[in-house]
N, C-alpha and C positions, 0 to 999 in steps of 0.2 A: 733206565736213565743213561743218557750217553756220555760219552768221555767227556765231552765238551764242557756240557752243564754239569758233569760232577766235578773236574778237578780247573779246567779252564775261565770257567767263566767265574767261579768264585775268587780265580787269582785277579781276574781280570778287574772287578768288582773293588776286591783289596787296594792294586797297585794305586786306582782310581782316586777312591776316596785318602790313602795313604799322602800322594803327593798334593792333593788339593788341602787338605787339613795344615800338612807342610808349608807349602807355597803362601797358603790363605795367613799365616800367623807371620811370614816375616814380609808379605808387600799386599800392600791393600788392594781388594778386590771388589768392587762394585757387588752389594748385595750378597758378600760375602762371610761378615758374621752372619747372618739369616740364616744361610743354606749351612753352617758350622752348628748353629745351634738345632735346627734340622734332625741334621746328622748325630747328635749328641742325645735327642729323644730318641730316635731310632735305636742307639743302643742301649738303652735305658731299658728302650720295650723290649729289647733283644733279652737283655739281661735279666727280663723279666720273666720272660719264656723260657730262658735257661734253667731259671731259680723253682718254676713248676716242674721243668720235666723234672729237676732233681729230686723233688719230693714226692712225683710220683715213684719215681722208682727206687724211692726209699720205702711210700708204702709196699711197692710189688715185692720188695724182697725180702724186708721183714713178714710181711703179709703170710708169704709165702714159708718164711721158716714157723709164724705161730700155727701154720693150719697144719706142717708136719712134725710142728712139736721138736725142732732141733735139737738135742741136744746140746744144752748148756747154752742155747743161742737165742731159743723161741722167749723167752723173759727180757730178758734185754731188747730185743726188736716187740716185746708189745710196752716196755716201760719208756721207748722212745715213742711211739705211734701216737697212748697216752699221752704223752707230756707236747708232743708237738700239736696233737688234735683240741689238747687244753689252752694252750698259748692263741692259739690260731682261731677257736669261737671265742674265749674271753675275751680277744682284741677286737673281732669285729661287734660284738654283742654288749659284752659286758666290759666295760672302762675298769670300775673300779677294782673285779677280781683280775685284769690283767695286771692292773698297777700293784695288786697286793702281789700275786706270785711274783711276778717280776721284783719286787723288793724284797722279798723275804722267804724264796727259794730260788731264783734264779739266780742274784745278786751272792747268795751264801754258798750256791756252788760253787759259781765262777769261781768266789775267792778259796774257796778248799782249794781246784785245780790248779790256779796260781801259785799258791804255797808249794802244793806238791813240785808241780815244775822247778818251784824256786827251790825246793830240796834236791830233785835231780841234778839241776843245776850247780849248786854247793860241791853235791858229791862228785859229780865231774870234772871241777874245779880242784878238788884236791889231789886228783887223781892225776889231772893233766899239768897243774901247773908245779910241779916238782922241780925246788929250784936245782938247776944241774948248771947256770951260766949267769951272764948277768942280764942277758933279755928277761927270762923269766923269771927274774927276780922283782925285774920293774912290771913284768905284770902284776906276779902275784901279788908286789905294792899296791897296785893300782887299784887293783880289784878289792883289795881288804879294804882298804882306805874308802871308796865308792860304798860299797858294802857299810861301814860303820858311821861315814857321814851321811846316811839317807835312816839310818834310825835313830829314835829319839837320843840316846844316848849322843850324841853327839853334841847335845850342846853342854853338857858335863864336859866336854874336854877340850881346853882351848887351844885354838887354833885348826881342830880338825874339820870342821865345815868349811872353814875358806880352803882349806886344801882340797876338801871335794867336789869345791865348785871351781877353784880354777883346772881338776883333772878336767870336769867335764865341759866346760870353755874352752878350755886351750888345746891341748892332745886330741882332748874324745872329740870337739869338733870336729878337731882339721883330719882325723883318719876317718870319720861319718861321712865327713865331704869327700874326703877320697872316696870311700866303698859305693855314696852314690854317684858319681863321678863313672866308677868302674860298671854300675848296674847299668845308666845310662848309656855308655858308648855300649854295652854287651844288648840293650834291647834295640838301639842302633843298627848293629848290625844283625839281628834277626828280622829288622823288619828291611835290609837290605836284600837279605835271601829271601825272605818269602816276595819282595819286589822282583827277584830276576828267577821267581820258580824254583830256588831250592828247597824249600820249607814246604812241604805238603803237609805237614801233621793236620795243618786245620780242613785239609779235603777228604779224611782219610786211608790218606797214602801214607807212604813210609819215604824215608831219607835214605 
C-alpha cells in the first residue's frame, strides 16, 4: 500500500467530512441534513465493524490461551467466550433466556462490580481527602454529605437532602459544566491537529 493511501488520503477523507459536518450544523446547506444523516449511518456501520473485529480478536486470543492451557489464564478466557457465545445466540434465538440472564445474572453482576468500585472509591477517598487546609475540608464535606443524602438514611435527618441537592445543583453543576467545557475545547483541538496532519495515531503513525 502506498504512503499516499495509508496516511494521506485517510487524512484527507477526515479534514473533508470534519469541516462539512462543522460548516453543515451552523449555515444551511442545500440537501445537507441528508448527506449528514448519510454520514452518520456510515459510522454506525463503521462502528459496527469495529465492534466484530473486537470480538473476533477476543475469541483468537482467548482461543488461543484455552488451547495452550495458560496458566492461570485459559479459565477466564473460556468463562468469557462462554458467557459472550450465551448472550449472543440467546439474543438472536432465544428472547426469553436472554431476558432471564440478562436479569438475573448480568444485572447482579454489574451491581457486585459497582459496589466494588464504589468501595475502591471510599478507600481512596479516605486516603486522598486528608484534611490538611480548608479546600479539602470543603471537599471531604462535600463528598460525605453527597454520599449520605443519596442513601436512604437521609430522609431520617432533616435538612440533609436539600443540602445534597442544592451541592449537586449549584457547585456540582457549574464545575460539570466547567470539566465539560474543558473536554470540549481539548477534542477541539485534536480535531484541529489531526485537520493540519499532526495527529496520525488514527493512520498508524506516531506523533
Amino acid at each position: 500500500m502506498s504512503n499516499f493511501m495509508r496516511t494521506q488520503f485517510p487524512i484527507a477523507i477526515f479534514i473533508i467530512c470534519q469541516f462539512y459536518i462543522f460548516f453543515e450544523f451552523f449555515i444551511p446547506i442545500p440537501g445537507g441534513p441528508a448527506l449528514t444523516s448519510l454520514l452518520g449511518k456510515w459510522v454506525v456501520c463503521v462502528s459496527n465493524f469495529a465492534l466484530l473485529l473486537g470480538a473476533l480478536n477476543l475469541i483468537r486470543f482467548h482461543g488461543k490461551n484455552i488451547v495452550k492451557q495458560t496458566k492461570n489464564e485459559w479459565y477466564h478466557g473460556a468463562i468469557i467466550l462462554v458467557s459472550m457465545t450465551a448472550m449472543f445466540v440467546s439474543g438472536w434465538f432465544f428472547k426469553p433466556l436472554y431476558t432471564w440472564l440478562y436479569a438475573n445474572i448480568y444485572t447482579g453482576l454489574n451491581t457486585a462490580l459497582m459496589c466494588y468500585v464504589g468501595f475502591y472509591f471510599y478507600s481512596a477517598m479516605y486516603k486522598t481527602f486528608k484534611v490538611r487546609n480548608f479546600e479539602s475540608f470543603i471537599t471531604l464535606f462535600a463528598c460525605i454529605t453527597m454520599l449520605i443524602a443519596n442513601a436512604p438514611i437521609s430522609g431520617t435527618v432533616w435538612g440533609l437532602a436539600d443540602i445534597g441537592i442544592w451541592i449537586a445543583n449549584v457547585p456540582g453543576s457549574g464545575a460539570w459544566r466547567g470539566f465539560l467545557m474543558s473536554a470540549a475545547l481539548g477534542m477541539f483541538a485534536v480535531a484541529i491537529r489531526a485537520a493540519m496532519g499532526l495527529e496520525r495515531a488514527y493512520t498508524g503513525g506516531s506523533d
